[in-house]
mmJSON file of the N, C-alpha and C atoms, coordinates in Angstrom:
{"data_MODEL":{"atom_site":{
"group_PDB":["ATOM","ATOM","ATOM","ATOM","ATOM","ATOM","ATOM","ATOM","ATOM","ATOM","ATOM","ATOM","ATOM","ATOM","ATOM","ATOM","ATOM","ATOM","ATOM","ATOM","ATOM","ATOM","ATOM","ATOM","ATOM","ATOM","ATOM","ATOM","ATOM","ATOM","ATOM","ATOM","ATOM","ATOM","ATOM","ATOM","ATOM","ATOM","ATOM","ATOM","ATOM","ATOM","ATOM","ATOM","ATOM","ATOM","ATOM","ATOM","ATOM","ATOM","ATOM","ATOM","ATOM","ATOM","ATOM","ATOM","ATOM","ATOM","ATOM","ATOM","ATOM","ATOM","ATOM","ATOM","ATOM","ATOM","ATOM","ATOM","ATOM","ATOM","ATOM","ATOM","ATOM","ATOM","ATOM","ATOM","ATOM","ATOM","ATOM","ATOM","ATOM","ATOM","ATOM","ATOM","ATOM","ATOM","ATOM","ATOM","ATOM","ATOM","ATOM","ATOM","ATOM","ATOM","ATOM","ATOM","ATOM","ATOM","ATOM","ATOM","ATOM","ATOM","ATOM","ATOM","ATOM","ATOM","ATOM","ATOM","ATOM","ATOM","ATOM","ATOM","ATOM","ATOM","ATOM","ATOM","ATOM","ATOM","ATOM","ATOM","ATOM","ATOM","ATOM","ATOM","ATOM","ATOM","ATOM","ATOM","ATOM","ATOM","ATOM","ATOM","ATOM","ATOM","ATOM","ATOM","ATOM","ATOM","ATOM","ATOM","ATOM","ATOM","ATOM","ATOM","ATOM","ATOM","ATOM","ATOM","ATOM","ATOM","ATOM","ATOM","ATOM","ATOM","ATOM","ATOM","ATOM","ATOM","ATOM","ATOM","ATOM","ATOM","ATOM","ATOM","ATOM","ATOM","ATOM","ATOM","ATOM","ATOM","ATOM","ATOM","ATOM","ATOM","ATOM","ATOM","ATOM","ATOM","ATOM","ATOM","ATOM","ATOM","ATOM","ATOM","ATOM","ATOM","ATOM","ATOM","ATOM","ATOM","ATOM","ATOM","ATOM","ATOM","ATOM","ATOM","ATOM","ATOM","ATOM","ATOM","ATOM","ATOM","ATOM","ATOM","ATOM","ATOM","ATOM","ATOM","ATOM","ATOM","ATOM","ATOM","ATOM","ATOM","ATOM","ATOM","ATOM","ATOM","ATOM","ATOM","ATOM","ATOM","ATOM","ATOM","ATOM"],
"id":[1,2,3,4,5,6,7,8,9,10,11,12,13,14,15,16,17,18,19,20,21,22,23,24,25,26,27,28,29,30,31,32,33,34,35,36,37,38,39,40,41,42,43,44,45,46,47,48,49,50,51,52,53,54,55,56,57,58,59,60,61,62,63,64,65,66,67,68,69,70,71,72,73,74,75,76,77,78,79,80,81,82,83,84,85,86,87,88,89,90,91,92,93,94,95,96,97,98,99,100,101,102,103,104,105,106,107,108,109,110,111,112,113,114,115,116,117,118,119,120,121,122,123,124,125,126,127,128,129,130,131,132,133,134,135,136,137,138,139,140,141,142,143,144,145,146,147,148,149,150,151,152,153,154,155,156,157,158,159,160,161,162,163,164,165,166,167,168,169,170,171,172,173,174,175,176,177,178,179,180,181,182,183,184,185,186,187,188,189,190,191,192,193,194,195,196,197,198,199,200,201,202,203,204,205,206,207,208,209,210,211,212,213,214,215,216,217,218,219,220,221,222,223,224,225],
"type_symbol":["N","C","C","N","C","C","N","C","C","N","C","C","N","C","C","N","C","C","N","C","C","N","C","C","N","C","C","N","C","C","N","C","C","N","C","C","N","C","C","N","C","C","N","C","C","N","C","C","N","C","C","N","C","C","N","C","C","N","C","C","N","C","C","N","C","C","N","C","C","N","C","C","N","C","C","N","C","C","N","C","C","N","C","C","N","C","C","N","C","C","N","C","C","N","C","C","N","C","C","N","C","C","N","C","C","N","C","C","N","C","C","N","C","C","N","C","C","N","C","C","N","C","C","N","C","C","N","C","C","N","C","C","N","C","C","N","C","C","N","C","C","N","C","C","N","C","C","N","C","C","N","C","C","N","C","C","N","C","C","N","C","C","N","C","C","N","C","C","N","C","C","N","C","C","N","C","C","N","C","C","N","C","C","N","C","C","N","C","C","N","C","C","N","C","C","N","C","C","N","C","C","N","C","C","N","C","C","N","C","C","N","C","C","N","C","C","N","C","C","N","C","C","N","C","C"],
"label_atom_id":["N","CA","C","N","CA","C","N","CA","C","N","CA","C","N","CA","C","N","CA","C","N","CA","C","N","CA","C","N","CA","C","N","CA","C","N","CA","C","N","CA","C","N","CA","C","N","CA","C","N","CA","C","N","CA","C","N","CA","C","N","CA","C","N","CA","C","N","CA","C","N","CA","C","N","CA","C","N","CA","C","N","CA","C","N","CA","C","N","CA","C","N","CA","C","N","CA","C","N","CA","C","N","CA","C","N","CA","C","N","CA","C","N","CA","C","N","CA","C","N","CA","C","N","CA","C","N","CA","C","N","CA","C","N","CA","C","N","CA","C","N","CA","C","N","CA","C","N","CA","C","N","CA","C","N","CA","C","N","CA","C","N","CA","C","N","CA","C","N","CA","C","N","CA","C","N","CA","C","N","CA","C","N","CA","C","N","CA","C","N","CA","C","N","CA","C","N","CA","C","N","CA","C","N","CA","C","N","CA","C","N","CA","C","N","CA","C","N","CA","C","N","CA","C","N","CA","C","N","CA","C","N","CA","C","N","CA","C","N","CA","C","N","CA","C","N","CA","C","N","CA","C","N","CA","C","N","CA","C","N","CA","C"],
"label_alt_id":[null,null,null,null,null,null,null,null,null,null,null,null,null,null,null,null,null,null,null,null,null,null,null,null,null,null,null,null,null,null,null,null,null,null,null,null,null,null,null,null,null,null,null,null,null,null,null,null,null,null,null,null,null,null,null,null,null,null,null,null,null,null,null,null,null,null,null,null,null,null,null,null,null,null,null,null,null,null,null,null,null,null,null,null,null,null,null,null,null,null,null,null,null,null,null,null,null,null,null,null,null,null,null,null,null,null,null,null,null,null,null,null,null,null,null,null,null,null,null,null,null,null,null,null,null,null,null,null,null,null,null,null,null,null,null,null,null,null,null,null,null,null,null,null,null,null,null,null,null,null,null,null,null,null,null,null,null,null,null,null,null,null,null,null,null,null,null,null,null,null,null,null,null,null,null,null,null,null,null,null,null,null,null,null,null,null,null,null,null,null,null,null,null,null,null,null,null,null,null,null,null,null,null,null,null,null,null,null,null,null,null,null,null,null,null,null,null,null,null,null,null,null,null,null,null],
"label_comp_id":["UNK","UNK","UNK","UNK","UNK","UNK","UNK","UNK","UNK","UNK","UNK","UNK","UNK","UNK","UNK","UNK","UNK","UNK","UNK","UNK","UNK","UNK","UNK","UNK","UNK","UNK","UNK","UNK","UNK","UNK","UNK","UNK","UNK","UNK","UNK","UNK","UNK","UNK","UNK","UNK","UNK","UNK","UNK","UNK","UNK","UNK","UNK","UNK","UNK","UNK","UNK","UNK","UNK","UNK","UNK","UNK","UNK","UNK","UNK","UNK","UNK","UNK","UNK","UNK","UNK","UNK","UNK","UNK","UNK","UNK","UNK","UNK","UNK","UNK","UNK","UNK","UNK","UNK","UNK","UNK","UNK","UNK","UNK","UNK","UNK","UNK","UNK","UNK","UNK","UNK","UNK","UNK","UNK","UNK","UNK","UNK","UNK","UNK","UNK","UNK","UNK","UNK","UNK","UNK","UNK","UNK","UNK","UNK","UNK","UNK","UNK","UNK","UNK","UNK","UNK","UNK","UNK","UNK","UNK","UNK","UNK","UNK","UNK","UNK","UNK","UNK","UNK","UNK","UNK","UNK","UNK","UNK","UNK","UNK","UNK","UNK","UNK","UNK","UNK","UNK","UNK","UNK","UNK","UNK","UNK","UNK","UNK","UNK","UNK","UNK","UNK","UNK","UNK","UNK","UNK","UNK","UNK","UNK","UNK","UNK","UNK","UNK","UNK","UNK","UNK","UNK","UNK","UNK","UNK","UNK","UNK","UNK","UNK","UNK","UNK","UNK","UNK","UNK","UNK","UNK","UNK","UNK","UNK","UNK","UNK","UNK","UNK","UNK","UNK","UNK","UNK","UNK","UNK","UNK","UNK","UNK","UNK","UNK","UNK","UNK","UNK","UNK","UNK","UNK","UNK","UNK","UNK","UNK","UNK","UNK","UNK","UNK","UNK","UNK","UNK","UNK","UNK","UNK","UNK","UNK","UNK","UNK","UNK","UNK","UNK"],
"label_asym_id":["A","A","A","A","A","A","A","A","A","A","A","A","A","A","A","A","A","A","A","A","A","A","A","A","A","A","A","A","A","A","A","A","A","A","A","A","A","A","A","A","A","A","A","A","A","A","A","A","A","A","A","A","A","A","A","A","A","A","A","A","A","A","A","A","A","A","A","A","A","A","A","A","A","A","A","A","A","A","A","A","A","A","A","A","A","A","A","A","A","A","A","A","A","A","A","A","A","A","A","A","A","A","A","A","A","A","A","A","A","A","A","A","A","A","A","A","A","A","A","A","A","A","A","A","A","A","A","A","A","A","A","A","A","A","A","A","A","A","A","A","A","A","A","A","A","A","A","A","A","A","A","A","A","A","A","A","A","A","A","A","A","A","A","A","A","A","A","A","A","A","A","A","A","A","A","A","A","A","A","A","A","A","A","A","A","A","A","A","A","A","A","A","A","A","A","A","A","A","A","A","A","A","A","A","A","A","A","A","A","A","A","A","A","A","A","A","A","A","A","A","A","A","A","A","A"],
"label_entity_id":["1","1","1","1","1","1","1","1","1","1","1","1","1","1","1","1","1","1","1","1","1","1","1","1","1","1","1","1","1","1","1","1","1","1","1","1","1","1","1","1","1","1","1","1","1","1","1","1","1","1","1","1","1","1","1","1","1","1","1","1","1","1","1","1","1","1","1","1","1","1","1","1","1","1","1","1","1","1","1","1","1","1","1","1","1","1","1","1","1","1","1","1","1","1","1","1","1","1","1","1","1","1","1","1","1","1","1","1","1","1","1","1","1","1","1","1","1","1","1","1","1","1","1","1","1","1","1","1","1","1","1","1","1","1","1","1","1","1","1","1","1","1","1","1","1","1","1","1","1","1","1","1","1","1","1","1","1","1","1","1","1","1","1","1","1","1","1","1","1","1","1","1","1","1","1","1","1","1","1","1","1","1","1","1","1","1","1","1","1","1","1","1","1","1","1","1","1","1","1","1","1","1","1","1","1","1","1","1","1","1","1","1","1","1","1","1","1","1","1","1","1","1","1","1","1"],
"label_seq_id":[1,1,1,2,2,2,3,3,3,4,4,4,5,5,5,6,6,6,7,7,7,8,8,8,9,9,9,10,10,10,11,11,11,12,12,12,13,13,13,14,14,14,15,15,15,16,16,16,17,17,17,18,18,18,19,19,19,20,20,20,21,21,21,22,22,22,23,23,23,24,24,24,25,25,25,26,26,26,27,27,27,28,28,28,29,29,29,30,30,30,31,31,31,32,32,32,33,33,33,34,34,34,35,35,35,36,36,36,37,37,37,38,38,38,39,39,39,40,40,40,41,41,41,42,42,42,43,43,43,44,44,44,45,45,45,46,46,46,47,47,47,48,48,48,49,49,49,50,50,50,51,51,51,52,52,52,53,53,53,54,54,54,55,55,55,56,56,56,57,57,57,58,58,58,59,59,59,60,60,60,61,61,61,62,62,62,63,63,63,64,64,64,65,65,65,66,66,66,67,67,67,68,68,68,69,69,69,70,70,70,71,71,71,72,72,72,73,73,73,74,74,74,75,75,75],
"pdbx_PDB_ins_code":[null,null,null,null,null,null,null,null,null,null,null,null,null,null,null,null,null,null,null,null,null,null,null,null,null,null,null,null,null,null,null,null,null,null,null,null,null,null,null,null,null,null,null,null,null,null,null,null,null,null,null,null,null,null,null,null,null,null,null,null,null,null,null,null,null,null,null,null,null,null,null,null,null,null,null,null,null,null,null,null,null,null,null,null,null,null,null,null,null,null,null,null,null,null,null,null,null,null,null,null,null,null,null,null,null,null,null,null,null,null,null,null,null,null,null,null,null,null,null,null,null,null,null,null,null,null,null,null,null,null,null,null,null,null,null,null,null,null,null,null,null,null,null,null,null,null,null,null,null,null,null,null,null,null,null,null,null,null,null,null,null,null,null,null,null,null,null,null,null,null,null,null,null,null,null,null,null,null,null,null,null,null,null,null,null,null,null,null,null,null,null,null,null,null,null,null,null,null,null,null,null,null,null,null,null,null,null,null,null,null,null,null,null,null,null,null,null,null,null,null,null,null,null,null,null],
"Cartn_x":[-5.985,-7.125,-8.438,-8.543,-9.876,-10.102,-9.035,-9.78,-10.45,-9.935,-10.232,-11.529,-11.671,-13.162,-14.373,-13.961,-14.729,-15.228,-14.043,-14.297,-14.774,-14.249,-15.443,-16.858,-17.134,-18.288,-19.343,-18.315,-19.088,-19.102,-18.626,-18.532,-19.263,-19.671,-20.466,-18.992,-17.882,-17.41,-16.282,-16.475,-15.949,-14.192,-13.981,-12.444,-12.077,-10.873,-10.855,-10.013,-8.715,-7.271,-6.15,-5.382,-3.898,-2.937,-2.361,-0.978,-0.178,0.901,2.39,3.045,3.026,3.832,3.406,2.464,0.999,1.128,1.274,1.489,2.807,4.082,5.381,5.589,4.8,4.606,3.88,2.595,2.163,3.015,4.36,4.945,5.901,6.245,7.686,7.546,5.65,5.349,5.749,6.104,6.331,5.34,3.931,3.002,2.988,2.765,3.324,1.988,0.771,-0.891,-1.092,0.356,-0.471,-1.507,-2.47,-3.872,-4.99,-5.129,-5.952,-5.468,-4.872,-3.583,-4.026,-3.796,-3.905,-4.77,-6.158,-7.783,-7.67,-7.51,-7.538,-6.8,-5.687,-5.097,-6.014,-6.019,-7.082,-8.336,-8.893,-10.465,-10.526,-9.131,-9.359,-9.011,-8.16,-7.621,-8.738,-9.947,-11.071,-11.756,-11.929,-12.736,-12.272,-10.986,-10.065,-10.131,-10.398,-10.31,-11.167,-11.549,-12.563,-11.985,-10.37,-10.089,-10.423,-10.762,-11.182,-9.695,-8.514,-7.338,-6.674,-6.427,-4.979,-3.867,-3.533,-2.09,-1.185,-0.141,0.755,-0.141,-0.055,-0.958,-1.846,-2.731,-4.246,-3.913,-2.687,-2.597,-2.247,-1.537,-0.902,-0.408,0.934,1.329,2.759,2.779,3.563,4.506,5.812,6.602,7.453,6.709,7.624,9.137,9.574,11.276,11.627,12.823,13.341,14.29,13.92,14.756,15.71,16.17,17.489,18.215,19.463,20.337,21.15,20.841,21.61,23.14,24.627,25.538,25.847,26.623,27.347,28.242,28.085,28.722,29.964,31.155,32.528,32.615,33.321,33.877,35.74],
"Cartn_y":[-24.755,-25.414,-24.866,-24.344,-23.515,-22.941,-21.489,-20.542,-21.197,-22.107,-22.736,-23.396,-24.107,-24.574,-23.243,-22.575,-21.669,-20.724,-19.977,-19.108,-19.94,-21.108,-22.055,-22.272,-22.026,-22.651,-21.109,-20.019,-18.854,-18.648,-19.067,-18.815,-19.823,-20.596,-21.718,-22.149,-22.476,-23.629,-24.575,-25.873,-26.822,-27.169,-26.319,-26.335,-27.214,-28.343,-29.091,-29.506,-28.481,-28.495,-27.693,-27.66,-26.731,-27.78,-27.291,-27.977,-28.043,-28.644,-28.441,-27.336,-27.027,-25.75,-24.403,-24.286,-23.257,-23.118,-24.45,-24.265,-24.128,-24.571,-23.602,-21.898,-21.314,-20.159,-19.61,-20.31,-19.143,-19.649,-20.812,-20.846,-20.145,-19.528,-18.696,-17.512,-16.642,-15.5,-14.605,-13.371,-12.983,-12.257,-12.64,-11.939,-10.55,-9.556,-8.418,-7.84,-8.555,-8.464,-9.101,-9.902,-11.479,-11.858,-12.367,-13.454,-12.751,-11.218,-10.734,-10.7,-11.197,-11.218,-12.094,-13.155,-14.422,-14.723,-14.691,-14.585,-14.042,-12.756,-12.049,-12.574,-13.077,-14.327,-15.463,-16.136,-17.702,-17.379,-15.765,-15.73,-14.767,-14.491,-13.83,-14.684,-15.804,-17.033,-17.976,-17.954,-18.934,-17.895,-16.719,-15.893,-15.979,-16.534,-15.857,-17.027,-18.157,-19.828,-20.64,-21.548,-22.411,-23.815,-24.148,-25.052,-25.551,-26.939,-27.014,-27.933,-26.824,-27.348,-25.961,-25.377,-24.048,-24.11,-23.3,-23.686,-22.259,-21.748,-21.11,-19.837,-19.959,-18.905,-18.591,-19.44,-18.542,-17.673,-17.746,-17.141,-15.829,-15.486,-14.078,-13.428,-14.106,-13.342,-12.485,-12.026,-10.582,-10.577,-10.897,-9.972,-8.841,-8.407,-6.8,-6.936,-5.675,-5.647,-5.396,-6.1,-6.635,-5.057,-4.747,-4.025,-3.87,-2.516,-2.003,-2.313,-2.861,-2.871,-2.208,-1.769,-0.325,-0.74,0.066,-0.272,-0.396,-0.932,-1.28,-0.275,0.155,1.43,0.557,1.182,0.406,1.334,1.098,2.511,2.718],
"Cartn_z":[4.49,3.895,4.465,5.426,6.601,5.607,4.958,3.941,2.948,2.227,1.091,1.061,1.76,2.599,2.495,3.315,3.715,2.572,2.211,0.795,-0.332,-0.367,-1.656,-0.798,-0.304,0.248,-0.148,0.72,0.166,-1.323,-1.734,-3.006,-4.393,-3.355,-4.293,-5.643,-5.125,-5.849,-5.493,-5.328,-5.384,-5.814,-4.92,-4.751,-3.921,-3.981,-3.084,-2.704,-3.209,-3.579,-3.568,-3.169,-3.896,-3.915,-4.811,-5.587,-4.518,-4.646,-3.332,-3.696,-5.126,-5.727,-4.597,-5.03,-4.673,-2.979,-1.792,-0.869,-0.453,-1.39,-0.952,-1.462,-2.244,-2.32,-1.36,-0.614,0.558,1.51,1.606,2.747,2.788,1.368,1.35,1.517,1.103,1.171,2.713,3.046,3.948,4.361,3.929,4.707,5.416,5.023,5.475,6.018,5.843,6.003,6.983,7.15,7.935,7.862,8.108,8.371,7.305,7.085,6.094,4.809,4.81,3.506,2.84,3.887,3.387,3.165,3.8,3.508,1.736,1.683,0.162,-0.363,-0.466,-1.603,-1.666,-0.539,-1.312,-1.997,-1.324,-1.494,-3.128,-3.174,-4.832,-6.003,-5.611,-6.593,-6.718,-5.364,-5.935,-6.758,-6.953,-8.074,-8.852,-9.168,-10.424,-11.262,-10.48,-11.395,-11.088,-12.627,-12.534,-12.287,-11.576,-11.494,-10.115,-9.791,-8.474,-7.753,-8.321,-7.233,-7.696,-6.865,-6.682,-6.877,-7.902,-9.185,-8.422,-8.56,-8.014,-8.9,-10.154,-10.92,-10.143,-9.913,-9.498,-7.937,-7.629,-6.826,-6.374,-7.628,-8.055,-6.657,-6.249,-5.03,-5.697,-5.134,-5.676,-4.382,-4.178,-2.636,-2.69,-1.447,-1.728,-1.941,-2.219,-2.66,-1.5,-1.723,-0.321,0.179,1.591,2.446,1.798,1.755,1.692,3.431,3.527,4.631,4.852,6.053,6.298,6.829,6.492,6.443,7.888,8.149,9.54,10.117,11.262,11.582,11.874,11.735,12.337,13.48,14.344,15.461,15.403],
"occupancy":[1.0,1.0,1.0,1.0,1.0,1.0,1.0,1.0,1.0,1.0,1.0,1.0,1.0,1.0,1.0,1.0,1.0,1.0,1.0,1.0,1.0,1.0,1.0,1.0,1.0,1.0,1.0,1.0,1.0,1.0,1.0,1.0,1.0,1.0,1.0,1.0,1.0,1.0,1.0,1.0,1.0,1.0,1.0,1.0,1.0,1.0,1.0,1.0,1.0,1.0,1.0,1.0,1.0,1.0,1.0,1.0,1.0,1.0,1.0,1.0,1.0,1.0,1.0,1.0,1.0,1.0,1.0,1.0,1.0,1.0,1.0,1.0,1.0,1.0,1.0,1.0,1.0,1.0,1.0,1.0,1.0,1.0,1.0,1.0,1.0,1.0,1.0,1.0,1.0,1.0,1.0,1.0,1.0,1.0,1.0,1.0,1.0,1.0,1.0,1.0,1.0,1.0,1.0,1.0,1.0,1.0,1.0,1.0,1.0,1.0,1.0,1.0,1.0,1.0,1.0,1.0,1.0,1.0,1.0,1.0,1.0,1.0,1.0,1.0,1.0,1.0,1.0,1.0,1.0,1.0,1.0,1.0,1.0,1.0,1.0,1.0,1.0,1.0,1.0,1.0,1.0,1.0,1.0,1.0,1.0,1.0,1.0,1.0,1.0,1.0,1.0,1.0,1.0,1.0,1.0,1.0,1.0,1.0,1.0,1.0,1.0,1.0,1.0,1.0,1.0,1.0,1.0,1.0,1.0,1.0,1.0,1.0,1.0,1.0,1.0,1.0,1.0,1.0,1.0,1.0,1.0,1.0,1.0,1.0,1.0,1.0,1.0,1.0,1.0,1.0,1.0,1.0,1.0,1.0,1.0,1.0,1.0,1.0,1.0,1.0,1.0,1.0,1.0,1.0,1.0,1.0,1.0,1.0,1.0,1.0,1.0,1.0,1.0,1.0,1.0,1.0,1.0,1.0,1.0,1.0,1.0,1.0,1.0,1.0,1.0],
"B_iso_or_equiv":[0.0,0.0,0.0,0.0,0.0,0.0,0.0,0.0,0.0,0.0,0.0,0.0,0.0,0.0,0.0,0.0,0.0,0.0,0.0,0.0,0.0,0.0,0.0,0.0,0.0,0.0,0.0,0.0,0.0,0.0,0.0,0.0,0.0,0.0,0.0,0.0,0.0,0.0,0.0,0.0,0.0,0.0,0.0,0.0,0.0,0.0,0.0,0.0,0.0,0.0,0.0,0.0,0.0,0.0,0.0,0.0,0.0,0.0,0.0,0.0,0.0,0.0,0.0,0.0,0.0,0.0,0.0,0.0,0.0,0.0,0.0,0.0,0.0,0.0,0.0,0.0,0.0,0.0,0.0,0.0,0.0,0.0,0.0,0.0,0.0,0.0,0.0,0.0,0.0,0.0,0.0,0.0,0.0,0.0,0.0,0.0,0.0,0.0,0.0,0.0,0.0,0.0,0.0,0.0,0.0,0.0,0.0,0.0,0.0,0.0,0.0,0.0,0.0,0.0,0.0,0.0,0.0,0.0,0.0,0.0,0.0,0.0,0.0,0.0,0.0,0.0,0.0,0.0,0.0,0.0,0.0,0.0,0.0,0.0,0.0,0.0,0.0,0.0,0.0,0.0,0.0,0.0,0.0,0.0,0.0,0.0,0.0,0.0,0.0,0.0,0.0,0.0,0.0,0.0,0.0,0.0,0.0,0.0,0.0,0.0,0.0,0.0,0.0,0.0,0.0,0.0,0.0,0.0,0.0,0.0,0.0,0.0,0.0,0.0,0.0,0.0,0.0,0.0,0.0,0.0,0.0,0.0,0.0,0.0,0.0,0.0,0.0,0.0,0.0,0.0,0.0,0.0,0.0,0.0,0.0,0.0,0.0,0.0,0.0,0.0,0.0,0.0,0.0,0.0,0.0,0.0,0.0,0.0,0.0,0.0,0.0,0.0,0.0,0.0,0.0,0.0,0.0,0.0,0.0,0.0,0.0,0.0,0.0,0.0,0.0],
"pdbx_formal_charge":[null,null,null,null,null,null,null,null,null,null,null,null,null,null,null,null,null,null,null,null,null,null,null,null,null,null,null,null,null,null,null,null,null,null,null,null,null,null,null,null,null,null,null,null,null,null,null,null,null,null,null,null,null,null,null,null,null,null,null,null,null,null,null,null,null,null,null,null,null,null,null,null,null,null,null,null,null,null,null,null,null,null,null,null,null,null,null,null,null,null,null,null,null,null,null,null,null,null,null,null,null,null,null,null,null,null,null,null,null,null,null,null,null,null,null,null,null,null,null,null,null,null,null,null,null,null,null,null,null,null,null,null,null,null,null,null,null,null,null,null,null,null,null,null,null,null,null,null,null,null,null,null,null,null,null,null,null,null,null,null,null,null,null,null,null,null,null,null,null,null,null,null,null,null,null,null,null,null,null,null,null,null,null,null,null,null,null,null,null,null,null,null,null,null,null,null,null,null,null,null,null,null,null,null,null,null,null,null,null,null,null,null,null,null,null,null,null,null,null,null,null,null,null,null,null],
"auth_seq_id":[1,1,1,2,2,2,3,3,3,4,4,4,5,5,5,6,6,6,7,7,7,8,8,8,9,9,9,10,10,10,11,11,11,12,12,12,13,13,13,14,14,14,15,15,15,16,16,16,17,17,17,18,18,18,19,19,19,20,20,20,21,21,21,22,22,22,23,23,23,24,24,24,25,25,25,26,26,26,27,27,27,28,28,28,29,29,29,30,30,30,31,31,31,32,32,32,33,33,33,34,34,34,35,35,35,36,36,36,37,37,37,38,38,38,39,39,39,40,40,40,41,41,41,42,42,42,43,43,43,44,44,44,45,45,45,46,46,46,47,47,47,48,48,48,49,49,49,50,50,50,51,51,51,52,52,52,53,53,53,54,54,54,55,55,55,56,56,56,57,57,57,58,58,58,59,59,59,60,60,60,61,61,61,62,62,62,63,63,63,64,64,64,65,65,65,66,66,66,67,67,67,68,68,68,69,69,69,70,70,70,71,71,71,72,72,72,73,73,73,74,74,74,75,75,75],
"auth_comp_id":["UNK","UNK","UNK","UNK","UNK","UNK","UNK","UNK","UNK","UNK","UNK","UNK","UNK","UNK","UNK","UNK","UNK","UNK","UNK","UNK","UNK","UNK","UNK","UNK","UNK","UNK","UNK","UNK","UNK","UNK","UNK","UNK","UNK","UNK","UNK","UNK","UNK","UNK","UNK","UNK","UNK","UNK","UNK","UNK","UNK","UNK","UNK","UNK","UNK","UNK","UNK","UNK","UNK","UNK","UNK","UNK","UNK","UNK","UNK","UNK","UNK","UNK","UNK","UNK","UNK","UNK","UNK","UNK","UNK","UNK","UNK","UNK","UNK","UNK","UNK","UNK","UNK","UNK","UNK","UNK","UNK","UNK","UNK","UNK","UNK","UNK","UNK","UNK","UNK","UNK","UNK","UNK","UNK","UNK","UNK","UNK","UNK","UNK","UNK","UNK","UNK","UNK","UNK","UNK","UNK","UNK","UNK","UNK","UNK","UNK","UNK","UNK","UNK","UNK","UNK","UNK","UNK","UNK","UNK","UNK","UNK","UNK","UNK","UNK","UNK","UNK","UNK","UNK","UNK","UNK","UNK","UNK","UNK","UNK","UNK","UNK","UNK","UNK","UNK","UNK","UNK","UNK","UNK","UNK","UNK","UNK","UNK","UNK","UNK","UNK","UNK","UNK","UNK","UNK","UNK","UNK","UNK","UNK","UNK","UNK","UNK","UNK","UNK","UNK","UNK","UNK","UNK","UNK","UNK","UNK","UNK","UNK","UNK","UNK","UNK","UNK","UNK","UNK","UNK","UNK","UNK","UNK","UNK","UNK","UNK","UNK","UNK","UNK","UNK","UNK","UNK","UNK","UNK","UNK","UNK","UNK","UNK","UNK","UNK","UNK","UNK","UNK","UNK","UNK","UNK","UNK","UNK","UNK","UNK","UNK","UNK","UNK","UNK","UNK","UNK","UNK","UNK","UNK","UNK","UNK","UNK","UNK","UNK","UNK","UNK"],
"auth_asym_id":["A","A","A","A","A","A","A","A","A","A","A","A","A","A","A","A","A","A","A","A","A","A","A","A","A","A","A","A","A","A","A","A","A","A","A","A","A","A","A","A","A","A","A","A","A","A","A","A","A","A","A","A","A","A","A","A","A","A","A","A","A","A","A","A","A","A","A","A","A","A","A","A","A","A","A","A","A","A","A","A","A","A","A","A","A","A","A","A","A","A","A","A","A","A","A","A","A","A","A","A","A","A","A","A","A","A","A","A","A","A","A","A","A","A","A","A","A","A","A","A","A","A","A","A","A","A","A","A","A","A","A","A","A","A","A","A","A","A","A","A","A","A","A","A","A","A","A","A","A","A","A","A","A","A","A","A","A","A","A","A","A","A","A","A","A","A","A","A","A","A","A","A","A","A","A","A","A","A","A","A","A","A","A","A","A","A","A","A","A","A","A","A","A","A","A","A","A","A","A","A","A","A","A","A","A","A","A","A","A","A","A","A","A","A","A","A","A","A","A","A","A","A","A","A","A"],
"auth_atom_id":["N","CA","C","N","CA","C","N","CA","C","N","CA","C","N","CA","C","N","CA","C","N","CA","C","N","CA","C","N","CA","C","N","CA","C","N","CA","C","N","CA","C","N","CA","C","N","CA","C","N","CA","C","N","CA","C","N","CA","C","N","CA","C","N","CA","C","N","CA","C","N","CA","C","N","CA","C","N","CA","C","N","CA","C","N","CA","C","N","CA","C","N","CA","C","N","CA","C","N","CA","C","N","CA","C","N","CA","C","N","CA","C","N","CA","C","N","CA","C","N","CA","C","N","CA","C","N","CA","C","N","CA","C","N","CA","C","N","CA","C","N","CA","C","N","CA","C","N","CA","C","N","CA","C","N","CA","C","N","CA","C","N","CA","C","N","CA","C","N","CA","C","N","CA","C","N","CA","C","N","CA","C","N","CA","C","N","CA","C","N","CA","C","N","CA","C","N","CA","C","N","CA","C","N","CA","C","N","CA","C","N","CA","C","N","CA","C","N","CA","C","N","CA","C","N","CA","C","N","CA","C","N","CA","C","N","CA","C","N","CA","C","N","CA","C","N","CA","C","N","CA","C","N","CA","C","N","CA","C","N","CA","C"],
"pdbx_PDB_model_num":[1,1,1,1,1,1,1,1,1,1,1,1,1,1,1,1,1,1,1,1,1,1,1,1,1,1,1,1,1,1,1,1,1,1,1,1,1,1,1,1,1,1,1,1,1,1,1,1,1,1,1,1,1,1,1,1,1,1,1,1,1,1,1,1,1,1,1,1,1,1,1,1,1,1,1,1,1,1,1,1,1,1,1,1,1,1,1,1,1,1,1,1,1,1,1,1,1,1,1,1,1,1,1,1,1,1,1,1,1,1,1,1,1,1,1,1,1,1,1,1,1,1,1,1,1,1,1,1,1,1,1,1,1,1,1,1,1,1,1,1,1,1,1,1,1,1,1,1,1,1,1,1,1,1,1,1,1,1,1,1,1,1,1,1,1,1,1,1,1,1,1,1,1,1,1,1,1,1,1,1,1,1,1,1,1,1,1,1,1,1,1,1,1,1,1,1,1,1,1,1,1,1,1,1,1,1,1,1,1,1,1,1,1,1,1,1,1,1,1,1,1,1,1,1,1]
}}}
């Protein structure tokens, strides 16, 4: 909620919200940016929408494809 605050504030709009949807998607995201990541997700979903609560949409998180696992050596 800090970003959200903050980036609406810079941003002159009255956001005052995210959905529960919206916060189990940045809880499931694996952050691969960690902390600047996350800044540029909240701070591009308040540019992206005139809603003043954060929908899973306005968030447009994308996760990378998952690791290939490398086979198990037997001996």
């Amino acid at each position: 909620m800090h970003f959200l605050r903050q980036f609406g504030s810079e941003l002159g709009k009255d956001t005052y919200g995210i959905t529960p949807e919206a916060m189990d998607e940045l809880r499931r995201h694996p952050w691969p940016g960690n902390v600047r990541e996350l800044q540029s997700v909240i701070k591009q979903a308040l540019v992206q929408t005139n809603s003043p609560i954060l929908t899973p949409e306005a968030l447009s998180l994308t996760s990378p494809p998952p690791r290939p696992v490398a086979p198990r050596r037997h001996p």
